[in-house]
C-alpha positions as CSV (number, residue, x, y, z in Angstrom):
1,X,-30.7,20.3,41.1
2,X,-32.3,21.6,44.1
3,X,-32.8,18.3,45.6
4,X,-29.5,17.2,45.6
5,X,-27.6,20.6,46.4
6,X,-23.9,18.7,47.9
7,X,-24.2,16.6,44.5
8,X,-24.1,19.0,41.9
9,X,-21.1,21.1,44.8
10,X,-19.3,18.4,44.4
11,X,-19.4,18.0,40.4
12,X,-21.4,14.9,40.7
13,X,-24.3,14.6,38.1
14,X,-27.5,13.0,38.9
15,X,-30.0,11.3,36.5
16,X,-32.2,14.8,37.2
17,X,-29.4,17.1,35.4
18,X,-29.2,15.2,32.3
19,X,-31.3,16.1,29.7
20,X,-32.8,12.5,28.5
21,X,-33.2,13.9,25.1
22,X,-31.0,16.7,24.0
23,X,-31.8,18.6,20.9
24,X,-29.9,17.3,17.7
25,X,-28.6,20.9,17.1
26,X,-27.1,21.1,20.5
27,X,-24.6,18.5,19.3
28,X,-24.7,19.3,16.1
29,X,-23.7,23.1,16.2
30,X,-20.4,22.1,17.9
31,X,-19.4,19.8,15.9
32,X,-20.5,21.7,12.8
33,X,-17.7,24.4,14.0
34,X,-15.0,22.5,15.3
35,X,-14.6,20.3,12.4
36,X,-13.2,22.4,10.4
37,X,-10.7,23.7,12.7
38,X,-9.2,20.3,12.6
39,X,-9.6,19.6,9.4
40,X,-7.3,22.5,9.0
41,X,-5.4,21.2,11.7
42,X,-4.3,18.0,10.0
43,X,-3.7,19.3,7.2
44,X,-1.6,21.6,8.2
45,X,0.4,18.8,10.4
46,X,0.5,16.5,7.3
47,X,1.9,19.6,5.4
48,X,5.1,19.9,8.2
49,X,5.4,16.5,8.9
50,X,5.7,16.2,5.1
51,X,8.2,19.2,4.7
52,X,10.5,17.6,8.0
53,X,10.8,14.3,6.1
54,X,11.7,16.2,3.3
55,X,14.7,18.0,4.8
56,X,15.5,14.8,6.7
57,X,15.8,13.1,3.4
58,X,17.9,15.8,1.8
59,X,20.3,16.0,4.8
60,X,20.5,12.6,4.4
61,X,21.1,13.0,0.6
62,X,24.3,15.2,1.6
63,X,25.5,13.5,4.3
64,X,25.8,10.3,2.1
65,X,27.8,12.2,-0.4
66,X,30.3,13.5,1.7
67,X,30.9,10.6,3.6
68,X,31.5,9.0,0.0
69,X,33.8,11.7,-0.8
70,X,35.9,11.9,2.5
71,X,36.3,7.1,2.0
72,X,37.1,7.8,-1.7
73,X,40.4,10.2,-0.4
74,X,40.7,7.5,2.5
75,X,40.9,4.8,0.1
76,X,43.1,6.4,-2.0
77,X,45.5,7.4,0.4
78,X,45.7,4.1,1.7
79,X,46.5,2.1,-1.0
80,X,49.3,4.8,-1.9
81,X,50.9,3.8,1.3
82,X,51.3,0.3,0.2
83,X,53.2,0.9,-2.9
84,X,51.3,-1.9,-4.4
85,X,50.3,-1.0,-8.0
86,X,47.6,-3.7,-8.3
87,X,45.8,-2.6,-5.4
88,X,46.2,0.9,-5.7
89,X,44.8,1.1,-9.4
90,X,41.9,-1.2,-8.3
91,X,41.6,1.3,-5.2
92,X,41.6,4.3,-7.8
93,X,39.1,2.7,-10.3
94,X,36.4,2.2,-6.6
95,X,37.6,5.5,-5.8
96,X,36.1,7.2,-8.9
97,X,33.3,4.7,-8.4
98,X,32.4,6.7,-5.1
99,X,33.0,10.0,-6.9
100,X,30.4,9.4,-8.9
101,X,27.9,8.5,-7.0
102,X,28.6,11.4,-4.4
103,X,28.6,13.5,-7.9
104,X,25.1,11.8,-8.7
105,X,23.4,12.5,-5.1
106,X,24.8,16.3,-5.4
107,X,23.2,16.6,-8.7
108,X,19.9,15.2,-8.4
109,X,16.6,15.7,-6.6
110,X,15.0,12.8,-4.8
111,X,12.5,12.6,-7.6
112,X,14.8,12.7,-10.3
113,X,16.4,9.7,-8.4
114,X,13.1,8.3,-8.0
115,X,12.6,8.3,-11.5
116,X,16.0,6.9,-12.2
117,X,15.7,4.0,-9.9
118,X,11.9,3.4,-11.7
119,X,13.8,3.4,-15.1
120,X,16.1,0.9,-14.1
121,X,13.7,-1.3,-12.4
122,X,11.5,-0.9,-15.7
123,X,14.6,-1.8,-17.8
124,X,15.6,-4.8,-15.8
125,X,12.4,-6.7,-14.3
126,X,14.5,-9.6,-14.1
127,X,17.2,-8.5,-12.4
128,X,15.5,-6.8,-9.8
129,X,13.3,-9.5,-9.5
130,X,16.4,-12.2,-9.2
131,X,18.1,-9.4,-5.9
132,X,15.0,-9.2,-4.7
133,X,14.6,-12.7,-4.1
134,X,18.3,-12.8,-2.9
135,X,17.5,-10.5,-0.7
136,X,14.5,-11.8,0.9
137,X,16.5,-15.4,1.0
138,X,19.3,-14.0,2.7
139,X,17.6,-12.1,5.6
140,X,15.2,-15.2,5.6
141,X,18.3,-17.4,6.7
142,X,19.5,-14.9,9.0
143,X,16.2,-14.1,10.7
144,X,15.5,-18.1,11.0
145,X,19.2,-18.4,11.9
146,X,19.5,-15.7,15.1
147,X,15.8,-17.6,16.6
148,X,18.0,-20.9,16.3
149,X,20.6,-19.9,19.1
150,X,17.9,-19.0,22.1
């Protein structure tokens, strides 16, 4: 250190101030305290970030029912004006539809609906295998269609 004075002044470290073979315990004693602290760390940012999705999902969850709600009345209302019977008895039978699942979302947890949608899946392998692959087809052809038009 003493022979280069203006070096170590100016924060610059020479081959002389490093220690060509630091004790193992010099690195390990830091680590050996800091990991836990971030151990706890992420944990406890896995826990929030956890909990925020959760109240995300749940807002969600309510805002889906009420806007079911509030285009069931819309619906409703609508057809009324037309003084159609036909398509105001079809628009009251989707009306109740709505209700009912805005009745569903109120009344259930997201792992009560979790289980539900398991049960159903469970009940009809086919099925949800056969809209699955509709599915997949459709956005196929829609994905290879919007690369066409560039």
């Amino acid at each position: 250190m003493s022979d280069h004075p203006e070096a170590a002044e100016n924060g610059q470290v020479t081959a002389e101030h490093i220690d060509e073979n630091p004790p193992v315990s010099s690195i390990y004693e830091p680590v050996k305290h800091t990991a836990p602290h971030l151990s706890a760390d992420a944990s406890r940012a896995f826990t929030e970030a956890g909990r925020s999705m959760r109240t995300t999902a749940y807002m969600a969850k309510e805002k889906a029912s009420d806007s079911l709600l509030n285009a069931a009345d819309s619906l409703r209302a609508e057809a009324l004006k037309t003084k159609n019977e036909e398509l105001i008895r079809q628009a009251q039978t989707l009306s109740r539809g709505m209700e009912k699942t805005a009745l569903y979302l109120d009344s259930r947890t997201l792992e009560q609906m979790g289980e539900d949608a398991t049960e159903v899946v469970r009940a009809n392998v086919w099925q949800t295998l056969g809209v699955a692959f509709l599915v997949g087809l459709v956005m196929g052809l829609w994905l290879n269609s919007g690369g066409r038009r560039h």
